[in-house]
Biotite code that builds the C-alpha atoms (Angstrom):
import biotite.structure as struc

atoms = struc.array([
    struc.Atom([13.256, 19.925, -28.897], chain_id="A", res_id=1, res_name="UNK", atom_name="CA", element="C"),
    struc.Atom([9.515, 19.828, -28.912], chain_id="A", res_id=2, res_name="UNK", atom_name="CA", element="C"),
    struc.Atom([7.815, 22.972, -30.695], chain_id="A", res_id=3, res_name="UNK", atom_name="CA", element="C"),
    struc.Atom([5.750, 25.244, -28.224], chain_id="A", res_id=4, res_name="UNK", atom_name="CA", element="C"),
    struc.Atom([2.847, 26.210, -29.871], chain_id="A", res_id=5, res_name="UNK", atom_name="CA", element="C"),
    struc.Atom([1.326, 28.961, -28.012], chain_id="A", res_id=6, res_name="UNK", atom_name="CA", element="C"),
    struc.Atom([2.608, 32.270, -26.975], chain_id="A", res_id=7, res_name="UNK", atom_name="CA", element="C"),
    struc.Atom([1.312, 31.245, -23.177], chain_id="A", res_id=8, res_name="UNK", atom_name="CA", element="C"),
    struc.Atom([3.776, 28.179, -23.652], chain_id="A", res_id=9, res_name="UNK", atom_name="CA", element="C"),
    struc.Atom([6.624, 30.047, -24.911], chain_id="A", res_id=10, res_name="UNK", atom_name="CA", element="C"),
    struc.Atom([6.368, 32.994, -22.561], chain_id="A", res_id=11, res_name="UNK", atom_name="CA", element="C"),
    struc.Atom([6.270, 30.100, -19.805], chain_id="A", res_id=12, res_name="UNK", atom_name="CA", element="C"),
    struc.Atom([9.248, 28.090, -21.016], chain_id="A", res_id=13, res_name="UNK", atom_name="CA", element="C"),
    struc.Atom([11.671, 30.852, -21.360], chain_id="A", res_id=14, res_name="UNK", atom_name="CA", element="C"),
    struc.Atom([10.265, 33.029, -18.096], chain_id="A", res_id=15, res_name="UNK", atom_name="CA", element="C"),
    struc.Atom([11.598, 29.816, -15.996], chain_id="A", res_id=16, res_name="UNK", atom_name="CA", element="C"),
    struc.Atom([14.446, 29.592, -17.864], chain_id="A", res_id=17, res_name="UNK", atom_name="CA", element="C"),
    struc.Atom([15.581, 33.467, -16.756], chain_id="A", res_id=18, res_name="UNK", atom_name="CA", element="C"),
    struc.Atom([14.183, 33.159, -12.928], chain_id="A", res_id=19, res_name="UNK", atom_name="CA", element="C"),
    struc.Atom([15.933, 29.435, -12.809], chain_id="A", res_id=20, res_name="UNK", atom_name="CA", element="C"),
    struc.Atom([19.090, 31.473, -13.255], chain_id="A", res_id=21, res_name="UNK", atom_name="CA", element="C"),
    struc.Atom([18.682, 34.603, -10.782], chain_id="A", res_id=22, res_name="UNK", atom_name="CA", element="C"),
    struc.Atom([20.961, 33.628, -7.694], chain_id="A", res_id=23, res_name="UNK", atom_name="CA", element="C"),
    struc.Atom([18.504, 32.940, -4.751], chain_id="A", res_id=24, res_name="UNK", atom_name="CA", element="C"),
    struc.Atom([20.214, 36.537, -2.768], chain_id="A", res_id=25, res_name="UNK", atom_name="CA", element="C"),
    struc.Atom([18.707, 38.259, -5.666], chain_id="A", res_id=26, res_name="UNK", atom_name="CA", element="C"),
    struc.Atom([15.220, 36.576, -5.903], chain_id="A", res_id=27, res_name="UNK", atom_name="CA", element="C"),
    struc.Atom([13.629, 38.699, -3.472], chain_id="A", res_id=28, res_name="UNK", atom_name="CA", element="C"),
    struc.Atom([13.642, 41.834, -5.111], chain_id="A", res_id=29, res_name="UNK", atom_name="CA", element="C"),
    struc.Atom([12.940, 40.199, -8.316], chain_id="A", res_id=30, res_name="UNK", atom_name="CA", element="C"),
    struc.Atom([9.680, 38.966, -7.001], chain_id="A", res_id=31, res_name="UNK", atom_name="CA", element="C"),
    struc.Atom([8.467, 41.640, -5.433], chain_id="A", res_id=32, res_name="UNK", atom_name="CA", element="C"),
    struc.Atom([8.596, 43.901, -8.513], chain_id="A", res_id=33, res_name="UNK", atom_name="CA", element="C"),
    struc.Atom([7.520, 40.971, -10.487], chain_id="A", res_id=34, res_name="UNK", atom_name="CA", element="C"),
    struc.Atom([4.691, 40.859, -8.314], chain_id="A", res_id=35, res_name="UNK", atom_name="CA", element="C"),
    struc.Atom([4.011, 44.872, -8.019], chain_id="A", res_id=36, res_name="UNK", atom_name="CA", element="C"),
    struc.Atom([4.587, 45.612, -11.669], chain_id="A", res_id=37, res_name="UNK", atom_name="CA", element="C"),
    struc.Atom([0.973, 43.995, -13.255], chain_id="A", res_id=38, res_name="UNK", atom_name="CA", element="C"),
    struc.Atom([-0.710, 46.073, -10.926], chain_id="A", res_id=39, res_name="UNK", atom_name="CA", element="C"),
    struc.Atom([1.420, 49.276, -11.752], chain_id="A", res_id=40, res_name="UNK", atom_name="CA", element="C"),
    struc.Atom([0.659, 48.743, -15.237], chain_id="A", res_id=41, res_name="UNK", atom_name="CA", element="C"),
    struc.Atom([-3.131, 48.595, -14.679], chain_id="A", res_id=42, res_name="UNK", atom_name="CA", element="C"),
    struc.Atom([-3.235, 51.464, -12.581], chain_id="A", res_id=43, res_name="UNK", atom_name="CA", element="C"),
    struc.Atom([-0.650, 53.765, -13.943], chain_id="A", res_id=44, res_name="UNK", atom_name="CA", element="C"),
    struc.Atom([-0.473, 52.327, -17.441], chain_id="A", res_id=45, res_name="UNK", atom_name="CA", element="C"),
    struc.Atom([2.726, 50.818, -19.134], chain_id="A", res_id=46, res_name="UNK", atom_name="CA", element="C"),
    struc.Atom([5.107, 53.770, -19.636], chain_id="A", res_id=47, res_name="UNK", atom_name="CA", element="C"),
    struc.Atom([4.623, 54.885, -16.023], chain_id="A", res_id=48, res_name="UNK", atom_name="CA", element="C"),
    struc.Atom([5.048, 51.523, -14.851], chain_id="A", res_id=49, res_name="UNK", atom_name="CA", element="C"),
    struc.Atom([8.303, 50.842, -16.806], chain_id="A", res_id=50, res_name="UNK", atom_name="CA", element="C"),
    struc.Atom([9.366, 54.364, -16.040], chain_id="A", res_id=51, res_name="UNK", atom_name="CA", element="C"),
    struc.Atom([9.173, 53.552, -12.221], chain_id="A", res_id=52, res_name="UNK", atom_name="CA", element="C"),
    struc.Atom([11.017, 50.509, -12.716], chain_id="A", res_id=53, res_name="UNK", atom_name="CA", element="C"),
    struc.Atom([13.867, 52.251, -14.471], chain_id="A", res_id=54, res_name="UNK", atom_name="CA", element="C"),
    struc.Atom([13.978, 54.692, -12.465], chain_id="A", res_id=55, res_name="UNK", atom_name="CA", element="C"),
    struc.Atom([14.755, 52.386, -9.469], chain_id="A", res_id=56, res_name="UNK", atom_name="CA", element="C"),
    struc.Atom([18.179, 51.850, -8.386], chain_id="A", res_id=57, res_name="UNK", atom_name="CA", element="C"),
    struc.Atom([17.385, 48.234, -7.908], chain_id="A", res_id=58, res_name="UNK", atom_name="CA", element="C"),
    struc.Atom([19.402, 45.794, -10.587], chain_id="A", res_id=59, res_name="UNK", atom_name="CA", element="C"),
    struc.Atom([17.205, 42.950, -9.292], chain_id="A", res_id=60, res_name="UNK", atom_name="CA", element="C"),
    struc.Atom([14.318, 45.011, -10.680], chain_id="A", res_id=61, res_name="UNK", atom_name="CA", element="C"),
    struc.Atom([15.491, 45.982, -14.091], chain_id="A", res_id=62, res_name="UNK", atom_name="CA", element="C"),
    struc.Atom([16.799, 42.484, -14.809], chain_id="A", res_id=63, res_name="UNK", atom_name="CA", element="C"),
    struc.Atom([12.860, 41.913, -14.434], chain_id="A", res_id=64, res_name="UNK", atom_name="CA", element="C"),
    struc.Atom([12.419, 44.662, -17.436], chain_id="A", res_id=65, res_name="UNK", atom_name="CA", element="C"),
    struc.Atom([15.889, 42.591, -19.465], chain_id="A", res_id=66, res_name="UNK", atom_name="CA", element="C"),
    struc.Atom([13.843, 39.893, -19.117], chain_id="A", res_id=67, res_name="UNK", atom_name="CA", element="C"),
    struc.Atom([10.366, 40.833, -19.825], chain_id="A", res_id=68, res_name="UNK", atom_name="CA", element="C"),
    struc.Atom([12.041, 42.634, -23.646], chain_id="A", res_id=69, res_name="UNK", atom_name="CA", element="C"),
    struc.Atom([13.410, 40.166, -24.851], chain_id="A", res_id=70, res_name="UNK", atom_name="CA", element="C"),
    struc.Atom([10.202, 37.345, -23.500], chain_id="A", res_id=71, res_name="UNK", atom_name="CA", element="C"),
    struc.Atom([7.846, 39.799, -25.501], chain_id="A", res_id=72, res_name="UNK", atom_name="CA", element="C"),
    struc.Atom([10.192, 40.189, -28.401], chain_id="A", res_id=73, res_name="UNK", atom_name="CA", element="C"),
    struc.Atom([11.100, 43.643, -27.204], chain_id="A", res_id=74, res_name="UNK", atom_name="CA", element="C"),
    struc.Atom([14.820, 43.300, -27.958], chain_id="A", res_id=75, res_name="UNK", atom_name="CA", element="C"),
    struc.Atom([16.424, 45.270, -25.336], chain_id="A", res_id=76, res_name="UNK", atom_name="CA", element="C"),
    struc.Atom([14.946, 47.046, -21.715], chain_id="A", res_id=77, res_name="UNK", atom_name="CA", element="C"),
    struc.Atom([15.931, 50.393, -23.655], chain_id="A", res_id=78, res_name="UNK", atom_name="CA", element="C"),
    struc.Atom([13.998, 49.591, -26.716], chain_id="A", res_id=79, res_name="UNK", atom_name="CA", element="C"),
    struc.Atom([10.520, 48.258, -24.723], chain_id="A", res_id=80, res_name="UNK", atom_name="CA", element="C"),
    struc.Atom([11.051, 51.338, -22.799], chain_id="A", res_id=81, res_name="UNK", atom_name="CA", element="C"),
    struc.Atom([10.972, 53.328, -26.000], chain_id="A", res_id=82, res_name="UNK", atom_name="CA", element="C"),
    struc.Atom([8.695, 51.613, -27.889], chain_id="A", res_id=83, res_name="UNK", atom_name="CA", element="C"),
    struc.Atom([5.902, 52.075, -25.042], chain_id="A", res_id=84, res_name="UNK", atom_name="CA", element="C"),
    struc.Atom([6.416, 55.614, -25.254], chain_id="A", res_id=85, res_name="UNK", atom_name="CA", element="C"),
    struc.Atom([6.284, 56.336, -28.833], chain_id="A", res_id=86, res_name="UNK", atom_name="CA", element="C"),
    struc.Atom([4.061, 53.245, -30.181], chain_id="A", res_id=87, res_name="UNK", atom_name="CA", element="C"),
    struc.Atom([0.094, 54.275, -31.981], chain_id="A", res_id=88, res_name="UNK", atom_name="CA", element="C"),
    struc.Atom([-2.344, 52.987, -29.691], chain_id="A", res_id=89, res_name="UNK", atom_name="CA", element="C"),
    struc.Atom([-3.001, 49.519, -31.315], chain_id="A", res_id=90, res_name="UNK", atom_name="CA", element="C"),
    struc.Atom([0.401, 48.585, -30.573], chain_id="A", res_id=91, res_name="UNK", atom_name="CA", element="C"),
    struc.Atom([0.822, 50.297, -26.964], chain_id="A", res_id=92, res_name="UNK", atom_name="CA", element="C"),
    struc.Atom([-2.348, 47.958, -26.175], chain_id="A", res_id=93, res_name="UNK", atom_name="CA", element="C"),
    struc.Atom([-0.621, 44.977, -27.884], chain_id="A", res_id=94, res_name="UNK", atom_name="CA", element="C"),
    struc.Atom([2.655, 45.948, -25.780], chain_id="A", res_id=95, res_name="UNK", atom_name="CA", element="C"),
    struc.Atom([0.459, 45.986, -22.863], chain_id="A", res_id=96, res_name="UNK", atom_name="CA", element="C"),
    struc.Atom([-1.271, 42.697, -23.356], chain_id="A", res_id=97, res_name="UNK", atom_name="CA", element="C"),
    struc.Atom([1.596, 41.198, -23.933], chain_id="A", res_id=98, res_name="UNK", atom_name="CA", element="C"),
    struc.Atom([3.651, 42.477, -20.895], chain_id="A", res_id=99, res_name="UNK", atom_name="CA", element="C"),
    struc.Atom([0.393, 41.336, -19.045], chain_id="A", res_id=100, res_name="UNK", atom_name="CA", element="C"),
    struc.Atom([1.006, 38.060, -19.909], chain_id="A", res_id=101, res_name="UNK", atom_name="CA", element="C"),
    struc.Atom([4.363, 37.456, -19.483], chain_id="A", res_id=102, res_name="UNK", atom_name="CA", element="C"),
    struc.Atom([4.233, 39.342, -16.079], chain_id="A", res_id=103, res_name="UNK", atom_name="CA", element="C"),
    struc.Atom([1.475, 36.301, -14.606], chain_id="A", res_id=104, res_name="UNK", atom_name="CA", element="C"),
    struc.Atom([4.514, 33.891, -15.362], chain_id="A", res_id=105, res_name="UNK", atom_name="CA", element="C"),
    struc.Atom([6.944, 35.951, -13.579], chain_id="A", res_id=106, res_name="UNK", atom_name="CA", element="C"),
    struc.Atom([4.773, 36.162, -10.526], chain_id="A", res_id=107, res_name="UNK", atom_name="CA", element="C"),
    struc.Atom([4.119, 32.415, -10.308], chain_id="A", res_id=108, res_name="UNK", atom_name="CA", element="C"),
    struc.Atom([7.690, 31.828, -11.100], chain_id="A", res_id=109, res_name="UNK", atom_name="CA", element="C"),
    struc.Atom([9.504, 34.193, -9.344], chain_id="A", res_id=110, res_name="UNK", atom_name="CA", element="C"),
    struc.Atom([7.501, 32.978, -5.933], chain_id="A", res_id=111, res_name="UNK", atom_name="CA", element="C"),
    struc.Atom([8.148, 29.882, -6.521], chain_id="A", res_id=112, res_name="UNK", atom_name="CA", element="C"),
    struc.Atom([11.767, 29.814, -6.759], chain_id="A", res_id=113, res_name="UNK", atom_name="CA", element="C"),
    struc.Atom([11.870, 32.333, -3.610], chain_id="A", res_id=114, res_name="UNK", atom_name="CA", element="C"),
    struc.Atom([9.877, 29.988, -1.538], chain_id="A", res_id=115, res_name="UNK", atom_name="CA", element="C"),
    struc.Atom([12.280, 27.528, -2.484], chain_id="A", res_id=116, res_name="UNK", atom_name="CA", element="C"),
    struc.Atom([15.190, 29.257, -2.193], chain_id="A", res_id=117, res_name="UNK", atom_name="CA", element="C"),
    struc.Atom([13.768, 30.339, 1.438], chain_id="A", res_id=118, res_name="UNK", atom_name="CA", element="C"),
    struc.Atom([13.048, 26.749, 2.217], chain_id="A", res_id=119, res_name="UNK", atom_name="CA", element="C"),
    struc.Atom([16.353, 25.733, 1.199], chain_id="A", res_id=120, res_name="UNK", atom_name="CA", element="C"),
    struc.Atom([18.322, 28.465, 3.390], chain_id="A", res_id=121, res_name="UNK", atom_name="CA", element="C"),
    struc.Atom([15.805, 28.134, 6.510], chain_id="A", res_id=122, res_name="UNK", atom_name="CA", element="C"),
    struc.Atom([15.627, 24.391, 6.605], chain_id="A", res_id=123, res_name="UNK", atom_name="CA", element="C"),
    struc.Atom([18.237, 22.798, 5.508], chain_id="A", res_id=124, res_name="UNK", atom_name="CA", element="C"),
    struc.Atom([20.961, 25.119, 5.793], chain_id="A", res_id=125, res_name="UNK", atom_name="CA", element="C"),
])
């Protein structure tokens, strides 16, 4: 396998790798918090952001936070979860960055395979 040399490329390649396996009945709840979250973390800042998500009763939506760990080399959703909370400022910002940027792959992905998941069901069903 080729090397992927940038974190852009990485968080890319592995981000369609999780959405490609989502079943489609579960893709629109993924998207929509994958969409919603980026802006939840600029407005509320990352620990409130994650906190909302885990505080949803939504298993669509914290498969989104599974996913995002382990793309940012968070490990687990319980130890990204912790780690925002208790991390000195340089690395909360790095955290954020980082979820920042693995979040614009999950939007573009995450529509995508809805649309075509919708397309699928609606027009060729």
């Amino acid at each position: 396998m080729e090397r992927i040399s940038n974190r852009n490329q990485r968080y890319a390649a592995r981000v369609f790798e999780q959405i490609e396996a989502i079943p489609p009945s579960s893709l629109d709840k993924y998207e929509g918090m994958a969409q919603k979250l980026p802006v939840l973390i600029r407005t509320a800042g990352l620990v409130q952001a994650l906190a909302f998500v885990e505080s949803r009763d939504e298993d669509e939506q914290k498969l989104l936070l599974d996913h995002l760990a382990e793309v940012i080399g968070a490990g687990s959703r319980e130890n990204l979860l912790q780690r925002s909370r208790t991390a000195p400022l340089p690395e909360y910002i790095r955290l954020t960055r980082e979820a920042l940027a693995a979040l614009h792959w999950y939007k573009r992905f995450a529509q995508t395979f809805s649309k075509t998941a919708s397309n699928k069901e609606g027009g060729q069903g």
